[in-house]
KELUMDREN-936802 format. One record per residue (C-alpha): x, y, z. Coordinates in steps of 0.25 Angstrom, whole numbers, padded with zeros to 4 digits. Layout:
N
(rec (X,Y,Z)),
...
***
This chain:
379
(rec (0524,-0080,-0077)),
(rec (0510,-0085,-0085)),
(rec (0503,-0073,-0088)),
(rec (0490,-0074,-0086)),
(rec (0477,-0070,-0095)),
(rec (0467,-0061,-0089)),
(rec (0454,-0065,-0089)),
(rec (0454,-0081,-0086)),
(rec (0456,-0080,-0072)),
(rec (0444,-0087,-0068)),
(rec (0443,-0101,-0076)),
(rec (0449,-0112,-0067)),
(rec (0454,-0123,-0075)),
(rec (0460,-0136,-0069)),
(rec (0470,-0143,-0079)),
(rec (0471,-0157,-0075)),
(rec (0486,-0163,-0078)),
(rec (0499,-0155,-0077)),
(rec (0508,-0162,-0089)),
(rec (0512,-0154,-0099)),
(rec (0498,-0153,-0106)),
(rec (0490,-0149,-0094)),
(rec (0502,-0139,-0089)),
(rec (0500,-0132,-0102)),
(rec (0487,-0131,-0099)),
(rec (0487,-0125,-0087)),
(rec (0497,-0116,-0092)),
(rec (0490,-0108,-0104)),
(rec (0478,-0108,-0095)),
(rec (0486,-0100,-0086)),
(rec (0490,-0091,-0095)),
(rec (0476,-0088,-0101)),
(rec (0474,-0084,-0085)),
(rec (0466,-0097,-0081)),
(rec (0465,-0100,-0067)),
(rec (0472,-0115,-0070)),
(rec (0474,-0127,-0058)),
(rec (0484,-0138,-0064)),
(rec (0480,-0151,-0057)),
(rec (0489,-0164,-0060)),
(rec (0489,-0178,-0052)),
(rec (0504,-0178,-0050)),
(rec (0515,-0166,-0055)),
(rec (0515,-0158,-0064)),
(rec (0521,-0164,-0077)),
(rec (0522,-0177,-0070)),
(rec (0513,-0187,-0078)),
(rec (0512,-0189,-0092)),
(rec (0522,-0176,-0097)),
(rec (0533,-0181,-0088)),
(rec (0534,-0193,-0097)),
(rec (0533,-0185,-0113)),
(rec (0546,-0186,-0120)),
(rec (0540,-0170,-0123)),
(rec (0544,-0170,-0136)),
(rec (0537,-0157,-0144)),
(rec (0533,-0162,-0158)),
(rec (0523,-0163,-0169)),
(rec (0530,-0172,-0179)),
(rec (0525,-0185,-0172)),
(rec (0510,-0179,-0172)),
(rec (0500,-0184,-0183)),
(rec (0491,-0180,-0189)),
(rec (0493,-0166,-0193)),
(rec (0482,-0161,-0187)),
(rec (0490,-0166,-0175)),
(rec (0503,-0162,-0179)),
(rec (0499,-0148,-0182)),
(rec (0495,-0147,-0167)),
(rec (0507,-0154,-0161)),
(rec (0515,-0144,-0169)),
(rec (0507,-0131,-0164)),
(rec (0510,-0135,-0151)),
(rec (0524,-0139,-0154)),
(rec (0527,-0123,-0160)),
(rec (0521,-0120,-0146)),
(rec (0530,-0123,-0137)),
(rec (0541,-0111,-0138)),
(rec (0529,-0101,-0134)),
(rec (0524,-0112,-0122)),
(rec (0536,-0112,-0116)),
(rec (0540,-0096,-0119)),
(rec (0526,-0092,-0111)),
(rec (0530,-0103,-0100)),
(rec (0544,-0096,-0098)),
(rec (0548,-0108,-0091)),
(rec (0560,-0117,-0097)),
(rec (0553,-0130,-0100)),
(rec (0567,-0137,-0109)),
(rec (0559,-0135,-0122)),
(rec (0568,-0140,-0134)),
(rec (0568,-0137,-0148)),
(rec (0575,-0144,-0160)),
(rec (0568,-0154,-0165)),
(rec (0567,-0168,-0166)),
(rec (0576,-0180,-0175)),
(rec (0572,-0194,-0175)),
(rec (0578,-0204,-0186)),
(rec (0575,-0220,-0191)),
(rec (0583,-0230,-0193)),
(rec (0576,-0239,-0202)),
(rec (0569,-0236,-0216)),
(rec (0554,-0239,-0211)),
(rec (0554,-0230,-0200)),
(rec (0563,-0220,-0208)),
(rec (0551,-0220,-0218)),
(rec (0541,-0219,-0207)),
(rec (0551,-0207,-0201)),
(rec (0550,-0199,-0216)),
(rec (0536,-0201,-0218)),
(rec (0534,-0194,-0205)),
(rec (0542,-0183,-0208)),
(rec (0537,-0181,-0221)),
(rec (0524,-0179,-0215)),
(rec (0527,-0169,-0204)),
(rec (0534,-0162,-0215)),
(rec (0520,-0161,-0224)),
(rec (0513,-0155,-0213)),
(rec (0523,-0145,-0211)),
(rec (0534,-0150,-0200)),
(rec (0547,-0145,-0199)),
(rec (0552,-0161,-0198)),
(rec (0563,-0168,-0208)),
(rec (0570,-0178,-0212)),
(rec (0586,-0178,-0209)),
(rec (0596,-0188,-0213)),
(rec (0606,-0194,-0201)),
(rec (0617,-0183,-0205)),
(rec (0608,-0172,-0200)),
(rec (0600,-0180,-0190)),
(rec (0616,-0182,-0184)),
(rec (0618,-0168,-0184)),
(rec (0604,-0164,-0178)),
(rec (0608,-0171,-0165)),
(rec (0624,-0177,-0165)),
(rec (0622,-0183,-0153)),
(rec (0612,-0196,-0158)),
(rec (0618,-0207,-0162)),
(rec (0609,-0211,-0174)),
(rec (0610,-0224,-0180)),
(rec (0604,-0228,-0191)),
(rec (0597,-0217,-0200)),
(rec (0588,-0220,-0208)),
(rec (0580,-0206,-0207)),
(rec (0578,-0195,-0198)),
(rec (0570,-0182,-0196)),
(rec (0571,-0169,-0189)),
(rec (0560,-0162,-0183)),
(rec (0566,-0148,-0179)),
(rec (0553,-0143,-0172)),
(rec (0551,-0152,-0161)),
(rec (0558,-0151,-0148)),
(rec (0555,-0154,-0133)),
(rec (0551,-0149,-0120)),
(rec (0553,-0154,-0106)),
(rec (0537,-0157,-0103)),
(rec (0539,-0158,-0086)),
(rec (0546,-0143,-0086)),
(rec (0534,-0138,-0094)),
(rec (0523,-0142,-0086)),
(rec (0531,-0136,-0074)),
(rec (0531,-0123,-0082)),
(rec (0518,-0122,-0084)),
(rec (0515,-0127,-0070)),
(rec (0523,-0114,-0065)),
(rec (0517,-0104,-0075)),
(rec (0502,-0109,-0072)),
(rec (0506,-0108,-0056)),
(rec (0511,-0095,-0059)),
(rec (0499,-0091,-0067)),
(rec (0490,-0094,-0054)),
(rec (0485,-0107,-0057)),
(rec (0488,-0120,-0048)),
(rec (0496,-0134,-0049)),
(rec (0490,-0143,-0042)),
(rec (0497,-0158,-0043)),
(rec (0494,-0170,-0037)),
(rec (0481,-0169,-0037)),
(rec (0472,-0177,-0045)),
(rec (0458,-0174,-0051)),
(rec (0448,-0183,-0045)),
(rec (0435,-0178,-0053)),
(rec (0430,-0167,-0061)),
(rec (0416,-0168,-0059)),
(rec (0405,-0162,-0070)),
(rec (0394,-0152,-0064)),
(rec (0381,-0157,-0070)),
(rec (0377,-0144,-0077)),
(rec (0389,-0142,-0087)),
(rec (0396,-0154,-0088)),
(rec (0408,-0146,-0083)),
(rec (0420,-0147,-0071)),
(rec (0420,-0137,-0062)),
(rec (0430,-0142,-0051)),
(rec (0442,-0152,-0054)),
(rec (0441,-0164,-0041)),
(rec (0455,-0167,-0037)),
(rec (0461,-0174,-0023)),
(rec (0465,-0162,-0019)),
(rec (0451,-0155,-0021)),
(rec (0442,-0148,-0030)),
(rec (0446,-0136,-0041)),
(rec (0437,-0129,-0047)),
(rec (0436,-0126,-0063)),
(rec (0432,-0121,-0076)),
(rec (0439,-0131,-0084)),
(rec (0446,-0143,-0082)),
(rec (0457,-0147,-0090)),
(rec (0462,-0163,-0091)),
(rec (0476,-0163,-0095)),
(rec (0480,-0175,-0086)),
(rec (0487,-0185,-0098)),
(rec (0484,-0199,-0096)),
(rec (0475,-0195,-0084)),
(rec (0466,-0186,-0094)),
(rec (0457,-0197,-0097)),
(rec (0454,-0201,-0083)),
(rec (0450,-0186,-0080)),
(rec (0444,-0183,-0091)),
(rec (0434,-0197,-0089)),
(rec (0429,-0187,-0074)),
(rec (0420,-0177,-0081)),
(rec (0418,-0190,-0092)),
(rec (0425,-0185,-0105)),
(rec (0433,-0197,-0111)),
(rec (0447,-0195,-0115)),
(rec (0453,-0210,-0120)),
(rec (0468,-0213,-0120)),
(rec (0478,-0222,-0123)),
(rec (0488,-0226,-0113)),
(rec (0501,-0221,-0119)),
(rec (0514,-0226,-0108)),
(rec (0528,-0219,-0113)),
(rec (0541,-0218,-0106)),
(rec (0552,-0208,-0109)),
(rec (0565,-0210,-0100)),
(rec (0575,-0199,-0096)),
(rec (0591,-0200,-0094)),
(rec (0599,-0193,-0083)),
(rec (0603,-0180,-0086)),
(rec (0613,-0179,-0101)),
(rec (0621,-0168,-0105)),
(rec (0612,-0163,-0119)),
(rec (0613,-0173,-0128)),
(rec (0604,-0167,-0139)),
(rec (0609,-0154,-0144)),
(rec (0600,-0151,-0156)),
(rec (0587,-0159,-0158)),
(rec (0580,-0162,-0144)),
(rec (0571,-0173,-0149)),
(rec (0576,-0187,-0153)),
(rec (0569,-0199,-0159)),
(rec (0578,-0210,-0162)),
(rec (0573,-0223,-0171)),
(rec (0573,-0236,-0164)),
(rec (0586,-0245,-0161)),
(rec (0580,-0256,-0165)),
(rec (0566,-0263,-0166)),
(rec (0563,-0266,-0154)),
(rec (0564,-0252,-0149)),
(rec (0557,-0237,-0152)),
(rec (0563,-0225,-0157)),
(rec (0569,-0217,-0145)),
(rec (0567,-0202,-0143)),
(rec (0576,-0194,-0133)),
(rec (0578,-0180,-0129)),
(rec (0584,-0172,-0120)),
(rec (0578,-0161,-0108)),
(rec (0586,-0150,-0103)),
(rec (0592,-0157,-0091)),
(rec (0598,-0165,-0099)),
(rec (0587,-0178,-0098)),
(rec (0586,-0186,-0110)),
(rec (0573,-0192,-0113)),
(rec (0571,-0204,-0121)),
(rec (0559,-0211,-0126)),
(rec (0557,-0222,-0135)),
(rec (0542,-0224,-0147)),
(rec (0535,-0214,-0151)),
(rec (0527,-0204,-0143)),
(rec (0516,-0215,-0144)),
(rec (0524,-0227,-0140)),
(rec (0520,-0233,-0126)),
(rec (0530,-0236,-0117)),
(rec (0530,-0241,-0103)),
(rec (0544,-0246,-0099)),
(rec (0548,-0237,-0090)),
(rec (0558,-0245,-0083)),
(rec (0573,-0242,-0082)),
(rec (0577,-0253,-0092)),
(rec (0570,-0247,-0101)),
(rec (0576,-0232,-0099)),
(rec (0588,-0237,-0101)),
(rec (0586,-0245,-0113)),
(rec (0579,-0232,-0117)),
(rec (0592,-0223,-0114)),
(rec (0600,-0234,-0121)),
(rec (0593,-0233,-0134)),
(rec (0592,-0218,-0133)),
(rec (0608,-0218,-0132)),
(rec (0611,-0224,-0145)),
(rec (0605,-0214,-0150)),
(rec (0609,-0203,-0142)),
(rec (0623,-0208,-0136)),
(rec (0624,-0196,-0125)),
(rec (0613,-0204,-0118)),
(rec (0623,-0215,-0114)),
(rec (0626,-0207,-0100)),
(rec (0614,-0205,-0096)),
(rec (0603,-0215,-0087)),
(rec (0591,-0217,-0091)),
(rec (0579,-0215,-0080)),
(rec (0565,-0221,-0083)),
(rec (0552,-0212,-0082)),
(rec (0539,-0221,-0078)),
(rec (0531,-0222,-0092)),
(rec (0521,-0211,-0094)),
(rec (0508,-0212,-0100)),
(rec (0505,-0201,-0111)),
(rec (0491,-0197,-0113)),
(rec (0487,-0203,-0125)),
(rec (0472,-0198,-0130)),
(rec (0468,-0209,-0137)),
(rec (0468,-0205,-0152)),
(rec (0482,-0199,-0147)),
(rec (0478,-0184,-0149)),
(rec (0476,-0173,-0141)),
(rec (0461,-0172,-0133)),
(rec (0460,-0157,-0130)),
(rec (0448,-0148,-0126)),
(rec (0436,-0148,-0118)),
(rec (0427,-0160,-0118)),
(rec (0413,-0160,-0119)),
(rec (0409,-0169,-0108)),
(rec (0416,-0160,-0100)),
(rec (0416,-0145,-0106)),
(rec (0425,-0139,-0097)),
(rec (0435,-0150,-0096)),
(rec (0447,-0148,-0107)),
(rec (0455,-0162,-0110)),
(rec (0471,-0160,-0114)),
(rec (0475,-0172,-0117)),
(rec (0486,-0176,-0127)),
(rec (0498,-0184,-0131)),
(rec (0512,-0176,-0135)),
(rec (0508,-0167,-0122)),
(rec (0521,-0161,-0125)),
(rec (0521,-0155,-0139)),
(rec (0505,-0151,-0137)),
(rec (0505,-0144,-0123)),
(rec (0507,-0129,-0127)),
(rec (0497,-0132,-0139)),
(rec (0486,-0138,-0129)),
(rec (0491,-0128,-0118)),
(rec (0486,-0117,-0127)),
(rec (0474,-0122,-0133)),
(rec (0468,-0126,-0120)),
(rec (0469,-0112,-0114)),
(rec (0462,-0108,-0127)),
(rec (0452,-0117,-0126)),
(rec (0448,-0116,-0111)),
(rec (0449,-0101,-0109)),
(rec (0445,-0097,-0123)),
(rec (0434,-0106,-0124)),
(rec (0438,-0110,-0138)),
(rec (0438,-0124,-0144)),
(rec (0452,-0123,-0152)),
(rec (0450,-0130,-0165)),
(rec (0463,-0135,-0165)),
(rec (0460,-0145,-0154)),
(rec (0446,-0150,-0162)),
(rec (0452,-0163,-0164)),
(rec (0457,-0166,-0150)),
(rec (0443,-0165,-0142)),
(rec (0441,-0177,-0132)),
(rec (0427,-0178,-0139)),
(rec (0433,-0186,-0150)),
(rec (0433,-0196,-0139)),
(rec (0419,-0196,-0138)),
***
């Protein structure tokens, strides 16, 4: 059960959005004792988190002001899902991913060189040990490889229903399918009091836009500007596999050829495979089932266990995408009591974001760690 904080009964706050980034939201709020309403256009979980590979890293985040905070909410996830109490398929064990020719091998060392300078347990492995990391993967070509032991993953849809359930638990409300219409400014303070939606008016203290790609739109209501990019990706899943990877949960394979992206695959606990292609900022929009299966087919040299399975396209997913590509956190001046949680790698940063929002709304505090992720560099 969420234990509840005494004394912060009477702040009403609405969190807009229930992926993984407003859940959390909602969630350490109700356990600072906040009176919360979770409002969300569809289910829970159903828009943009659905569609996250939900891969828990920092080694692909630069600078290091950047990297620093991905990795403090990376070292948070253990306690997030210890106070949730709720099994969510986290896994731990790192990450390997390996190049098969010298220019990208180059880039490959360079990069873990740099992790490694500001202090990241990542390293450079030869294909002996890469092979005994993970026996499954069929490697190829090796021309270098690294292993970061830290980074895992989590299974994002299980997540948002935890925190759902404890925020339900700890007297707030869910309330999907309903969409926000307005939130209209009262003349005097520049403020929200209620939340318009289809399905009526709520009354609040604070607001709190945490709606992905729909964050912009929101946030344009009460007339604070919020830019993105569009970012499309797809991720396809396989029927259900016996385990197929034993040790390390994350894998990024190098491209079979030059007309092709690097592939990266893992598997949840009901034995779903997952499998990407690019980079966490490659777009991608054929979601058809040609393309799943060329997808599964790539994958399975690779990762020869995959041969049995089906591949089964997911309609592309558009990731928010702020547009310098970092987070916007914190209240905006044009709207002082309207708190923006937008962000890429929604995954990695919920706990983080989860927290320091609480802190922020019920504490009244401007956390410095956040000073460079305010909407007003938008201005």
């Amino acid at each position: 059960m969420t234990q509840r904080a005494p004394g912060n009964s009477s702040l009403k706050v609405v969190v807009v959005g229930a992926g993984i980034v407003g859940a959390s939201i909602a969630y350490h709020l109700t356990r600072r004792g906040v009176s919360v309403t979770l409002v969300d256009k569809g289910k829970p979980g159903a828009g943009a988190t659905s569609h996250s590979f939900a891969w828990i890293n920092a080694g692909a985040k630069a600078p290091s002001a950047y990297h620093d905070f991905s990795r403090r909410s990376l070292e948070m996830w253990d306690r997030f899902v210890h106070h949730l109490g709720i099994d969510v398929g986290l896994q731990w064990g790192g990450k390997v991913s390996w190049e098969s020719t010298e220019e990208k091998a180059q880039a490959l060392r360079e990069q873990v060189a740099q992790l490694q300078r500001w202090g990241y347990p990542a390293r450079m492995v030869d294909a002996a040990e890469l092979a005994s990391l993970e026996p499954g993967l069929s490697l190829g070509t090796v021309v270098a490889a690294e292993y970061s032991e830290i980074e895992g993953h989590v299974e994002q849809e299980r997540v948002v229903h935890a925190c759902v359930t404890r925020v339900v638990e700890g007297g707030g409300l869910m309330q999907d399918s309903t969409l926000v219409t307005g939130l209209p400014l009262t003349p005097s303070d520049h403020k929200v009091q209620v939340v318009e939606t289809d399905q009526g008016e709520i009354p609040c203290d604070v607001v709190v836009l945490a709606a992905g790609t729909e964050t912009t739109k929101l946030a344009a209501l009460p007339g604070i500007h919020l830019p993105q990019e569009e970012s499309p990706g797809v991720v396809i899943r396989t029927s259900p596999l016996p385990k197929l990877l034993h040790s390390v949960p994350v894998v990024y394979a190098p491209a079979l050829d030059a007309e092709h992206s690097e592939i990266h695959i893992r598997q949840t606990s009901d034995g779903v495979v997952m499998i990407g292609e690019g980079s966490q900022e490659s777009l991608r929009e054929d979601d058809s089932q040609a393309h799943a299966d060329d997808l599964l087919a790539r994958a399975t040299k690779y990762l020869p266990g995959l041969a049995a399975a089906k591949a089964i396209p997911v309609p592309v997913g558009y990731r928010p995408m702020p547009l310098d590509g970092y987070p916007v956190l914190g209240f905006a001046d044009a709207a002082p009591n309207v708190y923006i949680a937008l962000t890429h790698s929604g995954v990695t940063l919920a706990p983080l974001i989860g927290e320091l929002a609480a802190i922020e709304i019920v504490d009244g505090v401007r956390a410095e760690v956040l000073s460079a992720y305010r909407v007003e560099r938008f201005s």
